[in-house]
N, C-alpha and C positions, 0 to 999 in steps of 0.2 A: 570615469576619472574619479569619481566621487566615491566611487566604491574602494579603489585601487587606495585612496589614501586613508582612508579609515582601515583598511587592511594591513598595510605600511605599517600605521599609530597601535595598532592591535598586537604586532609584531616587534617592533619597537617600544612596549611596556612590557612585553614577555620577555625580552632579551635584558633589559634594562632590573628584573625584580627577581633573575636568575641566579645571583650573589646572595647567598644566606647572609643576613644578617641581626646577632644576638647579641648582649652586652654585656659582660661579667665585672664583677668587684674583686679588687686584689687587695686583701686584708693586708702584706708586708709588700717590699719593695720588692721589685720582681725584674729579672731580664728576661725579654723576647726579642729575638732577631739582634742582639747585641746590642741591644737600648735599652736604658734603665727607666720602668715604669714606677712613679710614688706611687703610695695608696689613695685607691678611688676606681671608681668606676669610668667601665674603660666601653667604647662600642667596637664589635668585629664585625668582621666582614668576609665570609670563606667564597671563595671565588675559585672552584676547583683545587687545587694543591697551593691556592695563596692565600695567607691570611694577612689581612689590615687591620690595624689598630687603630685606632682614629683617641688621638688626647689631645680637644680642642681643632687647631690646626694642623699640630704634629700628627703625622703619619707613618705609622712603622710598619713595615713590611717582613716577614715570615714564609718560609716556602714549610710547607707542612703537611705530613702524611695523613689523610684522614680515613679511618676504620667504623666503622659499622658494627656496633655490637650486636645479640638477639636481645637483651632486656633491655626498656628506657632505663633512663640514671634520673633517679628521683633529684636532686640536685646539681647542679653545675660545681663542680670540685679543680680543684689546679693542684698537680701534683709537679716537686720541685726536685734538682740534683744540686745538693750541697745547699746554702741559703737563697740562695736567688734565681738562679737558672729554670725555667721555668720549662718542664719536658712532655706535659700532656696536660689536654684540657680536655675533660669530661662537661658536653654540652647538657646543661638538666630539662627534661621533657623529651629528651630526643635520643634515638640511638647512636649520636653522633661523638666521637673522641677524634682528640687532634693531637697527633706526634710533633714534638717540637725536637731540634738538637741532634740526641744516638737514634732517632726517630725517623729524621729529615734534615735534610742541608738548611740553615739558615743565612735568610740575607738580608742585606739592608736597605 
């Protein structure tokens, strides 16, 4: 029995730390998922084709394409359509980019 629940708790932090989670700065006011983020540092969270945003208790949700490049992106970059819209996030350290928008359906 003793085994079976430490096996359980072993399986239950691997399912639990399966969500990537990284935290980006948005220099201007930005939309994701059709909420308007101020400037500041924000925490995500990619959870297969979802991304969370967590600002404080607000939580805004993003369904989003996520692509795999062959080079790391030496910086985390946010690139935008028109001023605000906010259409891909280039994750820095990691070959990870995130389609927002003409990209992926967004939701809220």
């Amino acid at each position: 029995m003793k085994k079976f629940v430490i096996a359980f708790a072993t399986v239950a932090l691997a399912v639990a730390s399966a969500a990537e989670k990284r935290t980006i700065t948005l220099f201007t006011p930005s939309v994701i998922g059709g909420q308007e983020l101020k400037p500041g540092d924000y925490r995500l969270e990619i959870d297969g084709n979802k991304l969370s945003i967590k600002d404080g208790k607000r939580v805004i949700e993003a369904d989003v394409k996520v692509e795999n490049e062959a080079k790391k992106f030496d910086s985390t970059a946010v690139r935008y359509a028109g001023e605000k819209q906010v259409t891909e996030i280039r994750l820095g350290g990691t070959t990870t980019k995130l389609l927002l928008g003409s990209g992926a359906s967004n939701a809220n």
